[in-house]
N, C-alpha and C positions, 0 to 999 in steps of 0.2 A: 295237160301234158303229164306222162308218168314220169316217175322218178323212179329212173333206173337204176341209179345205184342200193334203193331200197327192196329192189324186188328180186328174190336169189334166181329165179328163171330169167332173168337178164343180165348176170354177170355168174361167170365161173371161174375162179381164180383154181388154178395148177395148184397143185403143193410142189413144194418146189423139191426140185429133182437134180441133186447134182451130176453134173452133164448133161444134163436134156438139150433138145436141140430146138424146142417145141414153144411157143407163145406162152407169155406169164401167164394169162388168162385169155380165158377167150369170153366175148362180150356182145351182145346182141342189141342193135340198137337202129329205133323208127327214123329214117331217114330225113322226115320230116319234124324231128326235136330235136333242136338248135340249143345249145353247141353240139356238136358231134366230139365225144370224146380224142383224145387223140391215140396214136396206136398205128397198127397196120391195114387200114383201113380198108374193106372190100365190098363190094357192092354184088349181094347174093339173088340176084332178082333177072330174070330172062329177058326180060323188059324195061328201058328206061322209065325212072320213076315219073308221072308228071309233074309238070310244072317244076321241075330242077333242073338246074345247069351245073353242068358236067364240076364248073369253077366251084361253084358252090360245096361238092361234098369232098373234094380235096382225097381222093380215091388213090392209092396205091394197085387197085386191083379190080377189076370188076370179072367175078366168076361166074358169067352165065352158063360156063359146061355144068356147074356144078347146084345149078337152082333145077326148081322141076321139072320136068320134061313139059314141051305145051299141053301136049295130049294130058297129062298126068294135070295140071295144072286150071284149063279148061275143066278136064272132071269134077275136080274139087271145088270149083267156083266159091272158096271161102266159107263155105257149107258146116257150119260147124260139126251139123249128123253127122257128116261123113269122115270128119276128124281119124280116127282109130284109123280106118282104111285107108286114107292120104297116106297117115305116118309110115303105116307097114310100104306101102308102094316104092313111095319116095326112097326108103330105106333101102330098097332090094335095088331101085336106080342110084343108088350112091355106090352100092356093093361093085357095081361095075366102072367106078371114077374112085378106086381108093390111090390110084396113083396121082392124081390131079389131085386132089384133098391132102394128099402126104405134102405133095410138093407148096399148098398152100401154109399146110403149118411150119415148115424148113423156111419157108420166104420171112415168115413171122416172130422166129425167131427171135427171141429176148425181147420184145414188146409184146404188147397186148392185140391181140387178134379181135377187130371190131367188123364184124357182119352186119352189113346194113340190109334194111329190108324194106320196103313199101307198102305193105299189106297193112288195114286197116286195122283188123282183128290183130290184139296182141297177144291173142293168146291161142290162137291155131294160123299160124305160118311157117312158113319153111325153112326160115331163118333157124327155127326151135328144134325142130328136127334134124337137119345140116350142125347147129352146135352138138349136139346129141352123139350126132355121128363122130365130128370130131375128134369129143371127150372119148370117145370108145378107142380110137386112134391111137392120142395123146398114152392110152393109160398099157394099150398093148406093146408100145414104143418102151411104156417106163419096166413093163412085164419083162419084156423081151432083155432088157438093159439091166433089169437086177437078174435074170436067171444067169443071165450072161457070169455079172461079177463075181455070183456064187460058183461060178463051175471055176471060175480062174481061181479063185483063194481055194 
């Protein structure tokens, strides 16, 4: 089992932003390493994970729009080679879901945003990517929110 909270690619805490509307942190976590933190819990995977019941991960959310495409998904067959080209793919299919992905971090709001994921590989999934995306979100939100302030003062 890893231990998540030791490894900075599986936890990203915000700095905090006053007024933000956006999750404390957001937190990436193997759906099959129990306890599942607690938080906003979502389940980022196209596919139900096996051998889990639905009771078990206690889900606020399960974002299949927002996991890989199959076709995209199938290609990558956890292929570490092909890592670099997943990421850019995947990224360019999120470019087109930035309103689904907005609307997930507003539901998240003042808790911690926990992406669950399935994949075996902890260190090329989609989960990593999708956080990634996120934080780009999160930080255009905080952009957009201080240029704002400064125009008003």
């Amino acid at each position: 089992m890893i231990n998540h909270e030791e490894s900075s690619q599986n936890t990203f805490h915000e700095p905090e932003h006053p007024g933000s509307s956006g999750p404390l942190a957001i937190r990436i976590w193997h759906v099959y390493d129990k306890p599942i933190p607690a938080g906003y819990r979502v389940l980022v995977e196209r596919l139900w994970p096996r051998g889990q019941r639905k009771t078990d991960l206690s889900l606020v959310n399960w974002a299949r729009n927002l996991a890989p495409s199959t076709a995209l998904r199938q290609w990558f067959h956890h292929d570490p080679a092909l890592w670099e080209e997943f990421r850019q793919r995947y990224l360019a299919e999120l470019q087109d879901r930035v309103p689904e992905a907005q609307a997930l971090l507003t539901a998240a709001a003042g808790q911690d945003l926990v992406l669950l994921y399935a994949a075996h590989d902890q260190q090329h999934n989609g989960a990593l990517v999708l956080a990634d995306f996120l934080r780009g979100l999160v930080q255009e939100s905080h952009d957009q929110q201080h240029r704002a302030t400064k125009l008003g003062n």
